[in-house]
N, C-alpha and C positions, 0 to 999 in steps of 0.2 A: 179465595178471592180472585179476582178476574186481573188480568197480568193487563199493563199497556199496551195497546196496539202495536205493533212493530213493523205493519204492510211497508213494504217501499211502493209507495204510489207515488208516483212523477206529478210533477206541476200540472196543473191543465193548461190546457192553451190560455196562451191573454190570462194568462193568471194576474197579471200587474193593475192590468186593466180593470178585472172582477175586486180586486183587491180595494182601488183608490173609489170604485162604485161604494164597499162597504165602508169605508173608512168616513165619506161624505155624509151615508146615511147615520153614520155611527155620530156624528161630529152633530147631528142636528139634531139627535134627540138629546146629548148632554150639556149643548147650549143651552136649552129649554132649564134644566137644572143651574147650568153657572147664574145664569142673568136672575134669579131670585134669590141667589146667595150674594153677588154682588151689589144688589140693590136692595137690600138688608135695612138699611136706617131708612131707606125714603118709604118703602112696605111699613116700614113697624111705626111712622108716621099717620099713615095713611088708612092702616089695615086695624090694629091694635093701639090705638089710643091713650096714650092714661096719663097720670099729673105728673109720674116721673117717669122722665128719658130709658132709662137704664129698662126699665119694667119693660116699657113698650118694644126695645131693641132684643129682650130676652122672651118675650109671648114670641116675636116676628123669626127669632132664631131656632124657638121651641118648636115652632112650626115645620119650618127649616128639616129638623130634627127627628121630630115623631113620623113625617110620612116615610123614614123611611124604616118606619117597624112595619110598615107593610111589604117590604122588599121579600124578607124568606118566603110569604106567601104567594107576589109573583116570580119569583125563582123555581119554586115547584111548578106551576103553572105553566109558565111558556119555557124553563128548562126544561121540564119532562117531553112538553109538546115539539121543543128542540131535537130532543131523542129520538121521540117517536115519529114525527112527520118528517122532519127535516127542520135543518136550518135556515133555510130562506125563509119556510112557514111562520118560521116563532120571529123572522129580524121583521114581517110585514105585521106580525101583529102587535109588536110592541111600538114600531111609528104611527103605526094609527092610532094606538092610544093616546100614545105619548101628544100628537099632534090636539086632539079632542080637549086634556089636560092644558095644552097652551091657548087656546080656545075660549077658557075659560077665564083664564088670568088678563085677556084681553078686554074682557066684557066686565069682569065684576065690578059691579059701584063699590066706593069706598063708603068707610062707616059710618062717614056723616051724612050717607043718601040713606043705608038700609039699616044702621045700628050695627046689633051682632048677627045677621045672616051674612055679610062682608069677611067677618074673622071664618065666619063657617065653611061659605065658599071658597076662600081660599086653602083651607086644609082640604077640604075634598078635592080639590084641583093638584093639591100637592102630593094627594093619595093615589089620584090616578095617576100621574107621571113617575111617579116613585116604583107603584105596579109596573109598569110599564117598561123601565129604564133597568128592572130587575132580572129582566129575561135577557136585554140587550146583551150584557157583558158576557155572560156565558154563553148564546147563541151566535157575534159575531166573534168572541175568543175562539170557537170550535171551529167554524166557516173559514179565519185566516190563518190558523194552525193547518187545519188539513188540507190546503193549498200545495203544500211542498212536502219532502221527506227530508231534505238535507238541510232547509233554511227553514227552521221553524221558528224559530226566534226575531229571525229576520219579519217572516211575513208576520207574527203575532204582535209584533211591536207596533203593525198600524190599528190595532187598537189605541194604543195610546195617542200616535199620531193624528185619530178621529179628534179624540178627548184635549189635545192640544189644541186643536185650530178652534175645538167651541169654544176655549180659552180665550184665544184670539179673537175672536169674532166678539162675545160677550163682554170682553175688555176695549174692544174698538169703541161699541156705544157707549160704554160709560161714559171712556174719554170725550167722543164727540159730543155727546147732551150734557156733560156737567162742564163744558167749555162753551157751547156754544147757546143754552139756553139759560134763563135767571131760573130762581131759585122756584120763584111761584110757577114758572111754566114748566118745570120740571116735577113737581110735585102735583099738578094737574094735568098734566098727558104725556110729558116726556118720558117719564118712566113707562109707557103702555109699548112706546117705537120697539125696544129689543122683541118684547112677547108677538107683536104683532109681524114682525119680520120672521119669528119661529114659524107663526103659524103660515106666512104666505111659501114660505120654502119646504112645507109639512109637505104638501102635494108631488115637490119634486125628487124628495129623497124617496118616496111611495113608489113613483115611476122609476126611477135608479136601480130601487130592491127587486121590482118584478120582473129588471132584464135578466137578474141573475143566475147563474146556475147552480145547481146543487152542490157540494162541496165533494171533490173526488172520494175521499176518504169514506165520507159518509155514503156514496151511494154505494160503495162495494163494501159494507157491512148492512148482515142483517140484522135491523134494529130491534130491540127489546122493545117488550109490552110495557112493560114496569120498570121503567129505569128509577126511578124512586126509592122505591121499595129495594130492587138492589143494592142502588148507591147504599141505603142507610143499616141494609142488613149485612153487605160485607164491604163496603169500602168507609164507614163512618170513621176509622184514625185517619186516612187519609180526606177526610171532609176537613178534620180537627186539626191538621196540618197545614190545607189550602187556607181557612182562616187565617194560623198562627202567620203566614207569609205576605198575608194584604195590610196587617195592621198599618206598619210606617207608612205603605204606601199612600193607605187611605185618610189616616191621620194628619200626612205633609199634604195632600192634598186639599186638604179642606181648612188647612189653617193657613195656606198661600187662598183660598177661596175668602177667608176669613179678613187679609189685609188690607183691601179697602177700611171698611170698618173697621180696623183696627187705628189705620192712620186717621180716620176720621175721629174716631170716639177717645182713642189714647194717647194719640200724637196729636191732637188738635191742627191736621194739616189737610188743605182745601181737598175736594172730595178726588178731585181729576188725579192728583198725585199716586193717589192706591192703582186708581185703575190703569194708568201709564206702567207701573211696575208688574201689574197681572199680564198686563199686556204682552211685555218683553219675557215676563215668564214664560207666558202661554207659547213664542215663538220658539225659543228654549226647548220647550215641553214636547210641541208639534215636530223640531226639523233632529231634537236629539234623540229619542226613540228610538227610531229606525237605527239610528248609529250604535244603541249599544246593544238594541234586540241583533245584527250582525253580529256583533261582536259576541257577543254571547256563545255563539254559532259557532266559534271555532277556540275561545278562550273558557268557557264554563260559564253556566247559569247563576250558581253558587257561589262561586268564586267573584265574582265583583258583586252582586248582590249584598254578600256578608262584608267587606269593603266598604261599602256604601252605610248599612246601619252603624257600623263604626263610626262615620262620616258624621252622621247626624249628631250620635249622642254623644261627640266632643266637639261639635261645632253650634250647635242650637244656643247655648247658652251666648256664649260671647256674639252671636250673629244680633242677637237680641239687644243684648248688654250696649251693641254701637250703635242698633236704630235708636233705643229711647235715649239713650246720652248725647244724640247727634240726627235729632231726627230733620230728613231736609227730605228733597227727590232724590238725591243720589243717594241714601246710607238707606232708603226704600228699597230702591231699584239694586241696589245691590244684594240686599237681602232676599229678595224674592227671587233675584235671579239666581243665587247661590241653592237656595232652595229648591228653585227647579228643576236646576242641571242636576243636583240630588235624585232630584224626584223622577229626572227623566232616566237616569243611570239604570235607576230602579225598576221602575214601572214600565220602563219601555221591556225588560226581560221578562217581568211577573207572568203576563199572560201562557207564554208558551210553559214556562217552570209549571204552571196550574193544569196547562192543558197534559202535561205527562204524568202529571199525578192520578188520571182517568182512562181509562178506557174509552174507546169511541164511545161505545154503547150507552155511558152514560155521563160521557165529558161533558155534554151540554149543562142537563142536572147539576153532577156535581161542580164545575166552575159556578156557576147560576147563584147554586145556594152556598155555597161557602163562601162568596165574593159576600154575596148579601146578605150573609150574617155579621161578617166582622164589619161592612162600611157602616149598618147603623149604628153597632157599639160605637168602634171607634173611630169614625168620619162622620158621619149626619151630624152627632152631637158635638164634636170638636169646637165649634165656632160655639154652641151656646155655651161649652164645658170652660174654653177661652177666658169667654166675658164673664162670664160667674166666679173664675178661681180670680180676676184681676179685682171683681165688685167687691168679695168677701175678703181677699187678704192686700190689696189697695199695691199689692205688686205687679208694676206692666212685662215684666219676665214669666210672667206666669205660662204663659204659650209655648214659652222652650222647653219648659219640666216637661208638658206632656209630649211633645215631640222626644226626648231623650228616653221615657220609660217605652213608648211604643216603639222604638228603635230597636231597644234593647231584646222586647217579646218576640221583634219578629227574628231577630240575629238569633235567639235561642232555636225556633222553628227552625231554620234554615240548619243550625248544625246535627237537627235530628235527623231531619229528610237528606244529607249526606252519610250521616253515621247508620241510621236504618236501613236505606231505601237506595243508598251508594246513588243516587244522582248527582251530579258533577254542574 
């Protein structure tokens, strides 16, 4: 099997510079993703219909959910194309997709103009940004890993720092349209302002990506034909390893994506409240990152990583236990911001940890597809897995079990990939 890369190649010039270009571009196509998990109840209104609430919130989460069983298939797709062309190649074709996908969700009639081609078009909108958004992670994780030699963790943390600000940004409209509009003008075009703000910024992330240059690393390796076919013929334990290390990630993610609707549909608390707590999450998310991706850098990958899932699965429960017993703005906000700072601890180090499980030759690949096997198990579906375990056993804690069991899967990965593979 192909050992990690170990070149010392130095920074490029303006590497910070090249760096906050991806991180923009990064930040605009997962916006596109936040703003239709956040707007979950007023979609499954509008979108999916039917005599009972709960149905129409779980079609609108299903949805949610299933595009992203298209993810492994754009993982192969624009990771291999990550391999083989380059990485600037695969981060331009997945904005354009992505962009074409928000496109889409700007124009659909709802179901009371076309019936069910409404539910349709919105799953094919959800399939292409899903395609799309699958190539992202592993093509801009490889682009700001091999920026540096000595700060990998540092520069791969603004991955997450993309994925915070579309936080930010996605949780600003909430706020402002379910404060500042009634409830019919919001359910008749308010909800269109986030998609339609994706799409007018689609263009200028497109011009951002095409200042950029090639990533050092990767142009002083010669690329494989078949990074595919490598990856799965000798690097597949470490495919199954990258997995086991996103689950919390991808799990705490999607169930802070989840708390809007959560406050709305379980806590019966006005809608602005969820999004004010994503909100300060998402700041959380976006300025913590970078602090623990450095840190990583000189204290261990693993070593706060594994810290962290401990984190979760003795704190999930009771974090829970004070929102529903006390549910107001502050025992929200505290929750999710607690979550965050979790999730920033985490996931602000994940990426570089994934990028050293690969070889250049096929780190695009393999991050690509092992990010984007485990988020649809256990992230797409989290939010609808949420409101089904809460429908069927009528317990609002339901959300904390599964946060505590995915903690625990990925703390077992992490001590394998130390006790195996001796990374620190």
């Amino acid at each position: 099997m192909s050992s990690v890369s170990t070149a010392q190649t130095a920074p490029a010039p303006g590497a910070f510079k090249v760096i906050a270009a991806a991180s923009i571009g990064n930040a605009l196509e997962w916006y596109d993703i936040l703003v239709y998990g956040y707007f979950a109840v007023t979609i499954s209104r509008l979108f999916f219909p039917t005599a009972d609430q709960t149905l129409s919130l779980l079609l609108a989460l299903g949805t949610f959910g299933v595009s992203y069983l298209v993810r492994p298939l754009g993982a192969i797709v624009l990771g291999g194309y990550a391999d083989r062309a380059g990485r600037k190649a695969s981060m331009l074709a997945s904005i354009v997709l992505m962009t074409i996908g928000t496109g889409l969700m700007v124009v659909i009639p709802t179901y009371a103009s076309i019936g069910i081609l409404a539910p349709i078009a919105v799953l094919l909108a959800r399939l292409l940004q899903g395609f799309a958004v699958a190539g992202e992670f592993g093509s801009a994780t490889a682009f700001l890993v091999e920026q540096s030699t000595h700060r990998k963790g540092f520069f791969a943390s603004f991955q997450w720092f993309g994925q915070g600000l579309a936080a930010v940004l996605a949780s600003f409209f909430g706020v402002v349209l379910t404060s500042a509009l009634t409830h019919d003008q919001l359910q008749t075009w308010g909800w269109r302002v986030p998609f339609l703000f994706g799409l007018l910024i689609g263009p200028i992330g497109l011009y951002i990506r095409r200042k950029l240059d090639e990533s050092p690393e990767f142009r002083d390796t010669v690329p494989t034909r078949t990074p595919v076919s490598d990856l799965l013929t000798s690097q597949w334990d470490r495919v199954l390893l990258a997995i086991g290390v996103v689950i919390i990630s991808t799990s705490a993610n999607y169930i802070i994506l989840y708390m809007p609707t959560y406050a709305i549909k379980q806590l019966h608390l006005p809608e602005v409240l969820g999004f004010i707590a994503t909100l300060i999450g998402g700041l959380l998310l976006t300025f913590g990152a970078p602090v623990f991706g450095h840190l990583s850098d000189s204290v261990g990958r693993i070593r706060i990583m594994g810290a962290v899932c401990v984190l979760f699965a003795v704190s999930a429960y009771p974090a829970f236990v004070l929102l529903v017993g006390h549910a107001s703005l502050i025992s929200i906000v505290l929750i999710v911001c607690w979550l965050s700072v979790l999730k920033a601890a985490y996931s602000g180090i994940l990426p570089a940890l994934m990028a050293e499980l690969f070889p250049v030759q096929t780190r695009g690949t393999g991050i690509a597809l092992s990010y984007n096997i485990s988020v649809p198990i256990f992230g797409g579906f989290a939010p609808f897995i949420a409101a089904w375990l809460i429908a069927e056993t009528g317990n609002n804690l339901a959300p904390s079990f599964y946060l505590i069991v995915t903690s625990l899967l990925s703390l077992a990965m992490l001590v394998i990939i130390r006790t195996r593979l001796k990374l620190s």
